[in-house]
VEXVOMAR-555914 format. One record per residue: x, y, z of N, C-alpha, C in turn. Coordinates in pm, whole numbers, plus 50000, padded with zeros to 5 digits. Layout:
XYZXYZXYZ...
# end
This chain:
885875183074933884935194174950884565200074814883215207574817883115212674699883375227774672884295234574570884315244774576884325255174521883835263174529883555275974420884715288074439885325288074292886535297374244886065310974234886465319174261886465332374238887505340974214888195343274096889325348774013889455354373890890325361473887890385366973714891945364373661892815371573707894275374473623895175360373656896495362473653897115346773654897665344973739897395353473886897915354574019896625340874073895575343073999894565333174076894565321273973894755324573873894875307673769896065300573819896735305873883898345295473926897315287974053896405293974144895965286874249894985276974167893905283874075892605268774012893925259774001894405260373910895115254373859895855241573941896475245274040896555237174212895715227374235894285237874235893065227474290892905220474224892985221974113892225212173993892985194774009894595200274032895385187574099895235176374227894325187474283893995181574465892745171874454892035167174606891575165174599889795166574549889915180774574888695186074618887745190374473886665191574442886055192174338885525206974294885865211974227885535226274143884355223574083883295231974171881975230574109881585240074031882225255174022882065265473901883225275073940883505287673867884405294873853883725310573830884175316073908883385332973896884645339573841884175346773731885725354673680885075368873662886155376773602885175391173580884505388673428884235395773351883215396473207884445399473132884315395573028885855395772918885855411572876886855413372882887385428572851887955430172708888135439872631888255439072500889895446372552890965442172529892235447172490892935445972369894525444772335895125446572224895055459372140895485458872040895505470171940894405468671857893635454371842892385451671785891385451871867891225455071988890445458972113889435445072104889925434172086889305425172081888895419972204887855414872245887195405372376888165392172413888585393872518889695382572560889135384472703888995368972703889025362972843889835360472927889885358673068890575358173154891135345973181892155349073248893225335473228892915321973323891935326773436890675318373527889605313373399889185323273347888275317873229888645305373127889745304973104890305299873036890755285673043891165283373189891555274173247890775264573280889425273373343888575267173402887735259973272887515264073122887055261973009887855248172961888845246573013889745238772929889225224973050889085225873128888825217073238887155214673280886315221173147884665213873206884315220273338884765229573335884515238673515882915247973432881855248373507881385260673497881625274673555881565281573432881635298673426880895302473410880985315273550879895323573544880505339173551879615351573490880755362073453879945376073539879395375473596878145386073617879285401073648878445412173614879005422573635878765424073825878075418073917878265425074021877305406374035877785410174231877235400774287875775402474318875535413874332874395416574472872755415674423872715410474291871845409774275871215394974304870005392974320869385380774350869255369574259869745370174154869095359974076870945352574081872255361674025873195354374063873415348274145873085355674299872955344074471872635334874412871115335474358870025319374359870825312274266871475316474182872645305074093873845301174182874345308374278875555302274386874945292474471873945298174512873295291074653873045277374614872535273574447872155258274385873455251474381873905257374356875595250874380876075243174508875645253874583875615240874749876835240974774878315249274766879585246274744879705251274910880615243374960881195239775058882115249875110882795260375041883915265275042884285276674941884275285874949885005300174784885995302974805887135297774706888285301874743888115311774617888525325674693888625335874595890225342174587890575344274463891565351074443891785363274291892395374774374892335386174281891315388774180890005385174250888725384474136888525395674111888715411074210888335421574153886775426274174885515416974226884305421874259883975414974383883235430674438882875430874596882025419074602882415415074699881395401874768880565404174885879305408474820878285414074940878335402675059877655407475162877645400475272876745382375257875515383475160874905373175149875675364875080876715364674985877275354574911878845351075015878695363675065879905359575206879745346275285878295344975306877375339475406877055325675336877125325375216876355315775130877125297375147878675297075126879095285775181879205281575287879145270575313879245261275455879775267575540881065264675464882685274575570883385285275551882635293775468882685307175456883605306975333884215319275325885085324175201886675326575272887295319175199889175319375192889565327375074890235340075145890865345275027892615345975016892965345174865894835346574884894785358574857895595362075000896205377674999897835378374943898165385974865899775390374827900875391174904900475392975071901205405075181901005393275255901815400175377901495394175554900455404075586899375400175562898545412275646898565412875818898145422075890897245435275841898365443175685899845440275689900585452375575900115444475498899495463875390899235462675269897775453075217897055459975288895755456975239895095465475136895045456475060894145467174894894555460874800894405465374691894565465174576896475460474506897175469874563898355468274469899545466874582899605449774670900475445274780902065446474700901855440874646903595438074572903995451374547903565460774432904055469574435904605476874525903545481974614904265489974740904795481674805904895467374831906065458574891907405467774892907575465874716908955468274661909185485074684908295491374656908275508174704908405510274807908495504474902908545508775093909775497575113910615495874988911705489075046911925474475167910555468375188910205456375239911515443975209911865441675294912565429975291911815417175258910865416575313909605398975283908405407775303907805396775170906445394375158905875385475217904825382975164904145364775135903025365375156901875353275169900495352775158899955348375235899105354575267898175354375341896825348875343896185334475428894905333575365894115334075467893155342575446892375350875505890325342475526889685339375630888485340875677888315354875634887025357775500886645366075432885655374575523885345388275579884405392375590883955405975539883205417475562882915425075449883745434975454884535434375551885775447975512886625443275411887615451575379888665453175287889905445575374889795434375299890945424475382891375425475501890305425775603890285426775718889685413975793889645403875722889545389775788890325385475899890055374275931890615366376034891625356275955892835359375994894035346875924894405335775991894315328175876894015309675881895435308775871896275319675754897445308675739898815320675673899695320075717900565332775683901755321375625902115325575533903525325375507904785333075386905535334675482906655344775412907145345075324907625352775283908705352575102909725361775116910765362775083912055374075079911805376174959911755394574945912045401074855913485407074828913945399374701915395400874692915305413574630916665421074588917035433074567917165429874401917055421974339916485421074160915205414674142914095411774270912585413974235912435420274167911585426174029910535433673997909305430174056908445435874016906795430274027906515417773953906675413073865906395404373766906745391673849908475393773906909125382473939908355375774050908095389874170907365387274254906515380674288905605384974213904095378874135904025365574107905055365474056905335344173996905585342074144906575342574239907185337574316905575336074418904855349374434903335345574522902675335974473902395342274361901165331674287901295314374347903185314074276903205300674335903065295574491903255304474578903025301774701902105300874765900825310974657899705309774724898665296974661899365294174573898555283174528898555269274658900445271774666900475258774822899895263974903899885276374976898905281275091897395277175083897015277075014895285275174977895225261175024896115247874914896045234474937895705234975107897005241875130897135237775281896015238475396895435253075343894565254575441893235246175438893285240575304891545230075305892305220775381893175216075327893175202975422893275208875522893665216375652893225221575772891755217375792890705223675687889345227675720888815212775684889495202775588888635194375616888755181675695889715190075796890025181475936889345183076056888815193576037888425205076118888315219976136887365229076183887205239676218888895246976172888515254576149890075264176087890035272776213891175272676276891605282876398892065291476310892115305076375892015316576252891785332276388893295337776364893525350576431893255362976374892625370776485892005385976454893315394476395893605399876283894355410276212894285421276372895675430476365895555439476445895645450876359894335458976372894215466876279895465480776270896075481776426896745491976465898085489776342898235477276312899325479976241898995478476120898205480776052897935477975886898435487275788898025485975675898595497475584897935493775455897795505475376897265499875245897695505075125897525493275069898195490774900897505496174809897335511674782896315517574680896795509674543895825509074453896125508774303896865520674249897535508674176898605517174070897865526773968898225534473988898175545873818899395549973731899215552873600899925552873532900475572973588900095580573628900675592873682901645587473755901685583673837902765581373923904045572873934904095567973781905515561673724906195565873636905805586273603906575591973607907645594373690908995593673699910145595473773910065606973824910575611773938910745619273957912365623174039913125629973917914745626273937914945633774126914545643774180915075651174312914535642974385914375627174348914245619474475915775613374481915865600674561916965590174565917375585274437918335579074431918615565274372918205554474380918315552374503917425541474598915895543674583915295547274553914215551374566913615552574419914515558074344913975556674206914265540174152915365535274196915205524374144914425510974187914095515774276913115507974363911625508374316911235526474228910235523774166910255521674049911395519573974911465509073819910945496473835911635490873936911085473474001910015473774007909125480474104907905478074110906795482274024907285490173937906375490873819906765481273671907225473673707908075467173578906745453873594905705450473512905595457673382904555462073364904195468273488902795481873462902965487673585902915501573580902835505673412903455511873393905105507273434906395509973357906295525473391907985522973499908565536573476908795544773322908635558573348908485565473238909415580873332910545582373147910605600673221910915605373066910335619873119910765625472986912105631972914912445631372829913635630872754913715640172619913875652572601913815657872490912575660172411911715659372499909725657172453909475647372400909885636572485909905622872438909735616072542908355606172561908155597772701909085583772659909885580372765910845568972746910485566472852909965551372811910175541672946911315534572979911305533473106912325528673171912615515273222912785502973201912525486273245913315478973394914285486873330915945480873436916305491173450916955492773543918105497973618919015496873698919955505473724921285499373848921655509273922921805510074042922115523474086923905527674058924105542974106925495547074064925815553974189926815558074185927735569774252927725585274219927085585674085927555601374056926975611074124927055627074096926595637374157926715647573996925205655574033925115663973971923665668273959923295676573899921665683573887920785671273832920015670273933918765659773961918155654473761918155644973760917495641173581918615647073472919905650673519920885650473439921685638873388922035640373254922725628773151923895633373210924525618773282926395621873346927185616073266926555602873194927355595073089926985582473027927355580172951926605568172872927885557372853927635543472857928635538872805927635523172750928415515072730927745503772676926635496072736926915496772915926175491572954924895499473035924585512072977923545521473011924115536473002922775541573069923275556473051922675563073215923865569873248923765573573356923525584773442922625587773497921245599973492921665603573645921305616373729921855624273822920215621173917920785619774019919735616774109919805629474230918915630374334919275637974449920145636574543920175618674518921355612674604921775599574503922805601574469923435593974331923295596474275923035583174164922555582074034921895573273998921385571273902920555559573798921425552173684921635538473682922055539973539921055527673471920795538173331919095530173260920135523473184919335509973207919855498973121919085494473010917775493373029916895488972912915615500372911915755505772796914395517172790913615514672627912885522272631911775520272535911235537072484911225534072320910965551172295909085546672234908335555672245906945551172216906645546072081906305534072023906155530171920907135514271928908205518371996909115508171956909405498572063910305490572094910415475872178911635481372257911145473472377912675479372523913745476372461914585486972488916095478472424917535482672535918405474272485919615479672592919735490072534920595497572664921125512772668921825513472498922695509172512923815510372364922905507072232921925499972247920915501072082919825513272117919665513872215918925526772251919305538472150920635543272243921375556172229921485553172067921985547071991922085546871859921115551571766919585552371798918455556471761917595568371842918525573471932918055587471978919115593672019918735610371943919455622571977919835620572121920645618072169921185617372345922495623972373922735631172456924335640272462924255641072606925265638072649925895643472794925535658272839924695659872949924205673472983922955673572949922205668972895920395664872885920055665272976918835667473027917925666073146916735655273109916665650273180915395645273232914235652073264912805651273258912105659073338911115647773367909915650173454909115645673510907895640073367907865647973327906615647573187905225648573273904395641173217902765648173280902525634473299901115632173339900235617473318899825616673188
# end
């Protein structure tokens, strides 16, 4: 079959990447427009961009679909099939419409849970036992398709996001294989989402990985994981934003964002229920480090507080 990519970050280059192995033929690649990052705010392309460059794929970068002249460049394409993943731009209804057999997208989650933007994260924040991916008959709601193809993942209790992320990516790359060959056997049978049980995965902001110690243990360390490594737990420390990478939970008791003790293998902070103990943190300017090279390069004493800090 012929088929048109739609992706940006390296949750969707682990799937091109798949296809490019299979049978089926990559007739172009839709990514977003290169973004300038680094400390030299330089223009860097996307890791779909990249891939697809290295492999004679055409790229195309448009800031939005809905205009007519990009359609009339999809529609010449004639592609059979869009497998889109984490591309990041709305797909009006006409380019919905535009392949043979519509649009397959890899979802992060078991949907209907966790439709949006940021599945893994709140995976790991709502304490989820399993994930996995989902590939979805595209239509113009917000991942509210019809599912072709589900399959599960256990989220272990030393997931971060990152780990996660590898562990989908790779799964959804086999999910995708799987489902063409379905479709080019035949018609894809494909069940209605029940909307009654859904939920959604807002995007992450950097406000809200401030800590906030008068919660859990459980709970705070649950949101170190899932922000590990954006955009990184953060609490404040002596008017000092320290991020936070790792952690372990404890036993202690005492006033919420209080220093209970430090020893080699972290330093161990007062929760509402337990404790925290930070294992690898980061002071601004400088590189994560364990607790014990930490403490060596910052004022730290037993009886410190923690506080929340700002966005």
């Amino acid at each position: 079959m012929n088929i048109l990519f739609a992706g940006t970050p390296d949750f969707a280059a682990a799937a091109l990447a798949t296809l490019l192995q299979s049978e089926h033929r990559l007739i172009g690649v839709l990514t977003q427009p290169d973004r300038r990052s680094g400390r030299g705010m330089q223009l860097s392309a996307s890791p779909v961009k990249r891939l697809a460059l290295q492999h004679g794929i055409p790229v195309l970068q448009p800031d939005s679909l809905k205009g007519d002249v990009i359609q009339q460049e999809l529609r010449a394409l004639q592609p059979d099939v869009m497998v889109v993943a984490a591309y990041g731009l709305i797909l009006p209804p006409a380019v919905l419409q535009l392949p043979r057999h519509g649009c397959l997208n890899i979802h992060a989650s078991l949907l209907p849970r966790w439709r949006g933007a940021a599945p893994i994260q709140r995976a790991i924040l709502a304490d989820d036992r399993q994930t996995g991916i989902t590939i979805m008959q595209m239509d113009a709601g917000l991942d509210t398709g019809d599912i072709v193809l589900q399959q599960a993942c256990p989220i272990s209790s030393e997931d971060n996001a990152q780990t996660l992320h590898d562990k989908l990516a790779s799964l959804g790359a086999d999910c995708i294989v799987r489902a063409l060959q379905r479709l080019a056997n035949g018609p894809l049978r494909a069940q209605p989402q029940d909307a009654g049980q859904s939920s959604y995965a807002a995007k992450l902001s950097k406000a809200e990985a401030w800590l906030e110690w008068n919660r859990s243990a459980a709970e705070l360390e649950r949101a170190v994981r899932a922000y590990n490594p954006f955009p990184v737990a953060c609490g404040e420390l002596n008017g000092t934003a320290i991020k936070i990478w790792r952690t372990r939970r404890g036993s202690g008791k005492g006033i919420p964002g209080t220093v209970l003790g430090m020893d080699k293998s972290g330093i161990e902070v007062a929760c509402a229920e337990g404790s925290l103990w930070l294992e690898i943190l980061q002071k601004p300017g400088g590189k994560p480090l364990p607790a014990a090279q930490f403490v060596q390069g910052f004022g730290l004493s037993v009886g410190n507080r923690f506080g929340k800090g700002a966005a």
